[in-house]
TIMI-2910 file (N, C-alpha, C, CB; in pm, 1 decimal, decimal comma, always signed):
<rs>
+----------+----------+----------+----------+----------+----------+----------+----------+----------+----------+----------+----------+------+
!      n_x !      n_y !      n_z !     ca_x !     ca_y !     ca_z !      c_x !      c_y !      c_z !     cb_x !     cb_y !     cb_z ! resn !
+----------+----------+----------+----------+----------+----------+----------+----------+----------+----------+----------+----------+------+
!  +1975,6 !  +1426,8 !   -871,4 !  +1885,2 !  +1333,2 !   -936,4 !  +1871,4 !  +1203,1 !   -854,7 !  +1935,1 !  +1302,1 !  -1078,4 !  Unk !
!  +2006,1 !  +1204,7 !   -821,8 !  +1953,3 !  +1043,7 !   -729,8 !  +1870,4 !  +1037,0 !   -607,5 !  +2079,4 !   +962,7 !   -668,0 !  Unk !
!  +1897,2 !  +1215,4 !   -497,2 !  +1811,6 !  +1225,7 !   -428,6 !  +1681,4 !  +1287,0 !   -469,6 !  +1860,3 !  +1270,9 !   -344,8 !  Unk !
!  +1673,5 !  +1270,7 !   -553,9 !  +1485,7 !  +1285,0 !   -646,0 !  +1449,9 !  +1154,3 !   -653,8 !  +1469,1 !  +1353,0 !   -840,1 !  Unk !
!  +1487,2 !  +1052,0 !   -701,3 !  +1421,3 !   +887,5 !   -732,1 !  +1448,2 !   +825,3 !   -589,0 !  +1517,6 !   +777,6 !   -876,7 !  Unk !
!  +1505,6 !   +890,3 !   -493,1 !  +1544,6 !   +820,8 !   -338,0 !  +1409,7 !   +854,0 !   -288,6 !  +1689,6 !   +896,5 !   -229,4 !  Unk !
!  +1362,8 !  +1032,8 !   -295,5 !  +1242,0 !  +1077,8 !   -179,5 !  +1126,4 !  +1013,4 !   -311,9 !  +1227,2 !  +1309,5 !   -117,8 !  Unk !
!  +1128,8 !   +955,8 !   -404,9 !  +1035,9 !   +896,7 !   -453,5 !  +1017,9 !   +778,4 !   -436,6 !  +1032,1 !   +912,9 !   -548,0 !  Unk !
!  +1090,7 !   +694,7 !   -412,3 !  +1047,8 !   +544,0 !   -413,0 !  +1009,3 !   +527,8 !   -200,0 !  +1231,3 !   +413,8 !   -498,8 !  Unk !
!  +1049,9 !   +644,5 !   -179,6 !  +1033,6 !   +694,9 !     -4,8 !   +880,3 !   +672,5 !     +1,4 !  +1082,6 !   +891,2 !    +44,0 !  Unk !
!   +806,8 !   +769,1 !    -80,2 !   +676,0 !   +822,1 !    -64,5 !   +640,3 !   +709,6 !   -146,7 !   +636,2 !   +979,0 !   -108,0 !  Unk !
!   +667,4 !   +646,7 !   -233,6 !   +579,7 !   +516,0 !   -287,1 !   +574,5 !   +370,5 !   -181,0 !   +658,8 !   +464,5 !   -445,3 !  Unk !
!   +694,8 !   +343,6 !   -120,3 !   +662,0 !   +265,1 !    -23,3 !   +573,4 !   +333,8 !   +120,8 !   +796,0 !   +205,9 !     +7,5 !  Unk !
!   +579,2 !   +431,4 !   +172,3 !   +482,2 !   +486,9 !   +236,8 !   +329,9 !   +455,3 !   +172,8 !   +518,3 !   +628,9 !   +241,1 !  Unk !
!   +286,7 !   +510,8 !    +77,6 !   +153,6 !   +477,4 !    +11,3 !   +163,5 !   +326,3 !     -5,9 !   +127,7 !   +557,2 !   -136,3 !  Unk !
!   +215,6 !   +236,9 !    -33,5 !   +141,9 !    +93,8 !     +1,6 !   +184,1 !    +27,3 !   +112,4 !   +156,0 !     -7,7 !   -102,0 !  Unk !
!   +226,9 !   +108,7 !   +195,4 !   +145,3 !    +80,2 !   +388,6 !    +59,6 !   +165,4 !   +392,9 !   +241,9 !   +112,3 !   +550,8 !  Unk !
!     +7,2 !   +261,3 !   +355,1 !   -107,1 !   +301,3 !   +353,8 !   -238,8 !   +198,8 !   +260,4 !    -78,3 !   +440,6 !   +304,5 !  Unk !
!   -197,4 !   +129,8 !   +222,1 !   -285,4 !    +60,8 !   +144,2 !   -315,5 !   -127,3 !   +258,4 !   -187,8 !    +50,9 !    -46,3 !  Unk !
!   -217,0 !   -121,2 !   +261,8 !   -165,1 !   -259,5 !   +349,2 !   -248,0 !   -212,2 !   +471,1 !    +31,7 !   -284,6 !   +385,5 !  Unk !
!   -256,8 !    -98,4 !   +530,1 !   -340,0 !    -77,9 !   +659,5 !   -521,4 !    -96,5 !   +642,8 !   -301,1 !    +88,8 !   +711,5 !  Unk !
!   -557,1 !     +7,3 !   +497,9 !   -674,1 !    +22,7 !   +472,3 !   -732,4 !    -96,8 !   +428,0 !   -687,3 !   +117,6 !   +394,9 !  Unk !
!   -678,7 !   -215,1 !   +409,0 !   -723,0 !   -352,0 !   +393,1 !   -742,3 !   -422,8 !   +490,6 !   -653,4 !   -418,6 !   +328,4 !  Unk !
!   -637,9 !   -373,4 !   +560,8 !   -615,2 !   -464,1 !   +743,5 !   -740,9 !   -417,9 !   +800,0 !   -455,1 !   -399,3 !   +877,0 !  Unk !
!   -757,5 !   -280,9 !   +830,5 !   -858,5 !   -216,2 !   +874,1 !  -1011,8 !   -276,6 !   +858,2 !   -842,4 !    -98,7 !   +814,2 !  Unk !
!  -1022,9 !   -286,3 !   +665,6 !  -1126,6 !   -358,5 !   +603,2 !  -1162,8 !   -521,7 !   +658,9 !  -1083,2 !   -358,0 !   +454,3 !  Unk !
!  -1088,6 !   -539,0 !   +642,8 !  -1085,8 !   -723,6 !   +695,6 !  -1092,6 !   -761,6 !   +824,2 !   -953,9 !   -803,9 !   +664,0 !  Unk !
!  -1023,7 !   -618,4 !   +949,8 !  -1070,7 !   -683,4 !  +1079,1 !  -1243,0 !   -626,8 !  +1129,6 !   -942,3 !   -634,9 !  +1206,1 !  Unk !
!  -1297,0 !   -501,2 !  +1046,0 !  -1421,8 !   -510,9 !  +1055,4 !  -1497,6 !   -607,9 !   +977,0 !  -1461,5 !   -402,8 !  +1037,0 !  Unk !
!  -1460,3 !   -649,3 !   +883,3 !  -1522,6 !   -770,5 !   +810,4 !  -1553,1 !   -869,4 !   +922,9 !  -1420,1 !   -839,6 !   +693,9 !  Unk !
!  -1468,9 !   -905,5 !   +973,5 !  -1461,0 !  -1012,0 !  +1069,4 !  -1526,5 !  -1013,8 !  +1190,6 !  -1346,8 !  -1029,4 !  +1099,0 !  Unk !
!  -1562,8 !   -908,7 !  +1231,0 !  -1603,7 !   -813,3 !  +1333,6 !  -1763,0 !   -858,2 !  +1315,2 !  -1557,5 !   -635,3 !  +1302,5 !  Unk !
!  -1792,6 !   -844,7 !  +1195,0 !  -1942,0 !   -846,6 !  +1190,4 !  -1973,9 !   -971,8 !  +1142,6 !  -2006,9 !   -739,1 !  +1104,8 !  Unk !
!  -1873,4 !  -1025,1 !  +1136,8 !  -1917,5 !  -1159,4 !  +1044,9 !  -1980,4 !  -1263,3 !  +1206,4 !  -1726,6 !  -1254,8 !   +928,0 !  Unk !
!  -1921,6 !  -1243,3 !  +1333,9 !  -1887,5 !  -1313,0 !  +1424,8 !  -2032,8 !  -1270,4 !  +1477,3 !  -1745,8 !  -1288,1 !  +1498,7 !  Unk !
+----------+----------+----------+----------+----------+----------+----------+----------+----------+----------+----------+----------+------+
</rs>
């Protein structure tokens, strides 16, 4: 059980660097076109 809530909070911090990128991503083309 504990290595069940370990490979879970694994794959939940993975998905918000996946989120943290798709914003980064968003904001340096934002910027991109803004210029």
């Amino acid at each position: 059980m504990i290595a069940y809530s370990k490979k879970k909070k694994k794959k939940k911090k993975k998905y918000i660097y996946i989120i943290y990128i798709y914003v980064y991503i968003l904001c340096y083309f934002h910027f991109n076109n803004s210029k």
